[in-house]
N, C-alpha and C positions, 0 to 999 in steps of 0.2 A: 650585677649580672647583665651581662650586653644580651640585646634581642639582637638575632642574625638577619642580614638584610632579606634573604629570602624567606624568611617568617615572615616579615613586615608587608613584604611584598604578595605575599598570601593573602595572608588577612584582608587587607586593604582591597585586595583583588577581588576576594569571597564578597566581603560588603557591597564593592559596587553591584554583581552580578545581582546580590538580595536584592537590592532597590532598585536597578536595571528590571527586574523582575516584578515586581510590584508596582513600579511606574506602569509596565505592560498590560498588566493584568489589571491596572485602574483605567487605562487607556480603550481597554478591549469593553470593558463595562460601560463606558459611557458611548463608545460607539455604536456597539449591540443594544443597548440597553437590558441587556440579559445580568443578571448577578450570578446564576448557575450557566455554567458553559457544558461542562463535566464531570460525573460523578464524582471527581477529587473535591470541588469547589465547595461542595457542600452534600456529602454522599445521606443524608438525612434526609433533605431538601428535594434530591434527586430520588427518591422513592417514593417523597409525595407525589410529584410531577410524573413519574412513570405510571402510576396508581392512576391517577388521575386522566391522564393522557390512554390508559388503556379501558378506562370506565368512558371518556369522550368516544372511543371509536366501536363500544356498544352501544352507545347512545344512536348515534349518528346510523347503523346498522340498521337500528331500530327504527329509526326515521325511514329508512332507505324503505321498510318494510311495510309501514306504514304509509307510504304515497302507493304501495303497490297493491294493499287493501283499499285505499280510498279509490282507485281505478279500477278495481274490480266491483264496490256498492258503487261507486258513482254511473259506473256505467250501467250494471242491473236499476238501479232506482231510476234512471231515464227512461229506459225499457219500460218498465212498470205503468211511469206514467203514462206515457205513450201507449199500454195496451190496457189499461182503465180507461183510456180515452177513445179507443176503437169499441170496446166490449159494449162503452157506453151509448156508442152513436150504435152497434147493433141492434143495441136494446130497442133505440129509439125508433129505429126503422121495422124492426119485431110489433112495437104497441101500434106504429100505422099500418101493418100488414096484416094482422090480427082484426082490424076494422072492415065492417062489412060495407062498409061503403066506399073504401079502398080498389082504385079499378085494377082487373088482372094487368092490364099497361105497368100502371105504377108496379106492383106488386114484382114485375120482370124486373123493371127499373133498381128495386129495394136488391133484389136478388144480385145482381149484378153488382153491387156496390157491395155487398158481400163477399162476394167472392174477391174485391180489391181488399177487404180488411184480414180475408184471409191468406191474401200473399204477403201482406205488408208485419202479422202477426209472423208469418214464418221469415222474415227479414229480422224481425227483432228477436225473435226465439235465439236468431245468430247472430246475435249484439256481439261484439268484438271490443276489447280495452285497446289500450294505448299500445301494452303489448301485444298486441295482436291476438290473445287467449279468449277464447270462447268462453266468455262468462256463466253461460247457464250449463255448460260439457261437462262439470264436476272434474276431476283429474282429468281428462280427455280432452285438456283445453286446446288441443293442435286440432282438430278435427271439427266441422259444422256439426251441431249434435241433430238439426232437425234436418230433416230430408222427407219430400213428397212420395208416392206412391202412390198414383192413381187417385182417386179422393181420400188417400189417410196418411194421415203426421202420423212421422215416425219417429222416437226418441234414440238417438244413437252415442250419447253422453253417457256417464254413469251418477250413482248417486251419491258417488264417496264426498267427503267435506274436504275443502281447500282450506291449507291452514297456517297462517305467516304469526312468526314469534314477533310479538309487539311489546314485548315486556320480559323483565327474567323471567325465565321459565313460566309465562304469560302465552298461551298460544289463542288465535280467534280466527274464527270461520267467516272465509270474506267471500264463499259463494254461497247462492241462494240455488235449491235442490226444487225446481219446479218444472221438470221434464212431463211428469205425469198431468201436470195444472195445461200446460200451452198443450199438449193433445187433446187433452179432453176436449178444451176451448176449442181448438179447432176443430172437432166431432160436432161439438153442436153447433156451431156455425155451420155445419157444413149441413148439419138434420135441418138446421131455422131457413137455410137457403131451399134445398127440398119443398119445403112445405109452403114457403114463398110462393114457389114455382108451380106447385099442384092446388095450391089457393085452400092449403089446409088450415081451416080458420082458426078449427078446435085446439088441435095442437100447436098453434104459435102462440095460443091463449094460455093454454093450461100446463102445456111442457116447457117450451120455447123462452120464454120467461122469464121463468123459475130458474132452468138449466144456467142461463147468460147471467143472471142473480148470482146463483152458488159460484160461479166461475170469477166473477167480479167480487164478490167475498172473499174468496180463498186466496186469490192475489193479492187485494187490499192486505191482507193479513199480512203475507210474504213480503209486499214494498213495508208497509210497518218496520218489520223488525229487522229490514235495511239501513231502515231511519234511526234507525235505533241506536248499530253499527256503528255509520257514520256518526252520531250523533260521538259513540266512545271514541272514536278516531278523533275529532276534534279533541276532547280532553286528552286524551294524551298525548298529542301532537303537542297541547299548551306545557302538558309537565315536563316533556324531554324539554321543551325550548328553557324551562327554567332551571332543568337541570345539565343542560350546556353551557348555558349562564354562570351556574353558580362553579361549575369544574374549571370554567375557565378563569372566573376570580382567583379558585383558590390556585393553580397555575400559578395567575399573575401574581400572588401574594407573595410566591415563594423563588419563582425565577426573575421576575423583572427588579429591575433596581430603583432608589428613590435617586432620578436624576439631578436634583439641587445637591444630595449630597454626594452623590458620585462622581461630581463635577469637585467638587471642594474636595474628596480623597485624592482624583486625580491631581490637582496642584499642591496639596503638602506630598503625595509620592513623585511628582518633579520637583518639588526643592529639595527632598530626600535626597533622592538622587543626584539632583547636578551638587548637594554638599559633599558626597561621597567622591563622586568625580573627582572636586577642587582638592578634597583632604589627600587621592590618589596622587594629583599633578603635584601636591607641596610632599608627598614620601618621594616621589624621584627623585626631585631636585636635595633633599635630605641626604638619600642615599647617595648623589653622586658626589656629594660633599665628604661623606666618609669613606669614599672611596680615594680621593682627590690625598683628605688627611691622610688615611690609610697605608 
């Protein structure tokens, strides 16, 4: 049975185009370094990878979430310090104004510097983040929550909880609710300054004191369990990192290639290849032989 020159010429044609093709596709691999290009290449493989790749971009979400808690405690725990640090120098100015051998002079003096830690309190009450959000405003973050009136702080925040997903269905409370704590403080600063000022000895003794005490307490508490916050923001900060880590190995397990051997596929798929070729150029000249006989 004779093969027809144009069967022969098929075939022959079909083959090179396989190895033409697989030459390409060993060609594209070593270049990319990708083994998965396209779903076709390995639609198994490509399921990991999308799986994968859409667990990377909660991850990463999460992070995004997480710098925007650590800027809201970072920036109340500065705060904090900062008014443990004033509350404390009131105190100290309270135990010498309490002294009766304290001249009314000083005692102006004590008063007066009072009244600078109660401007400087109501500066930090309107601590402000990165993003510009009034950390102590509760949802209210566009707005100063503290605002003067005559001798009295006023709270104009609310006391709802600000709350950023840090985890699967993981949510944490990244403000501190102490609107009612920075008034008070600044009521009795403003009673210890009074009494400064009328040289009331009894009450900078026995109220006065105690008052800046309970005020410095109940803060402590609140920077605490900021510290605390921050403290989980670090550890999860460390887990996403090693669970970006490990998403991106299994990735790379599944789309990158072993470049020693993809280098070695790509030259048996060009000897492939350029055999097919030569076996192509020797059916021509075949053919034009039986055509010649013919």
């Amino acid at each position: 049975m004779r093969i027809s020159t144009s069967y022969q010429f098929d075939s022959v044609s079909k083959r090179i185009q396989e190895a033409q093709q697989r030459y390409l596709d060993a060609q594209q691999r070593v270049m990319t370094g990708k083994r998965v290009v396209t779903v076709s290449d390995d639609p198994f493989g490509s399921s990991v990878i999308l799986n994968a790749r859409r667990m990377q971009s909660q991850v990463e979400q999460f992070g995004t979430n997480l710098r925007s808690a650590k800027d809201y405690l970072g920036t109340s725990e500065q705060a904090f310090e900062q008014i443990n640090t004033l509350t404390q120098r009131a105190y100290e100015l309270t135990v010498s104004a309490a002294n009766s051998t304290t001249s009314p002079d000083a005692r102006a003096n004590m008063a007066r510097e009072i009244s600078s830690i109660q401007e400087r309190l109501i500066q930090l009450g309107n601590s402000q983040g990165i993003a510009q959000q009034y950390v102590f405003a509760g949802q209210s973050s566009t707005t100063p929550p503290f605002t003067l009136s005559g001798t009295t702080l006023n709270f104009q925040g609310d006391a709802n909880d600000v709350r950023v997903e840090v985890g699967p269905s993981e949510l944490m409370k990244v403000n501190s609710t102490v609107g009612s704590m920075i008034t008070t403080l600044y009521q009795r600063l403003q009673e210890t300054k009074v009494r400064m000022e009328s040289g009331d000895l009894s009450s900078l003794s026995n109220i006065s004191l105690q008052d800046l005490k309970n005020s410095q307490d109940a803060l402590r508490l609140e920077r605490g369990q900021t510290g605390i916050q921050l403290q989980r923001i670090q550890a999860l900060e460390a887990h996403h990192a090693r669970q970006k880590e490990d998403l991106t190995k299994r990735i790379s397990d599944v789309e990158d290639v072993d470049m020693g051997e993809a280098i070695m596929q790509l030259k048996l798929n060009e000897t492939v290849y350029q055999a097919a070729l030569q076996v192509g150029a020797m059916n021509d000249r075949l053919s034009l032989l039986d055509y010649i006989r013919g």
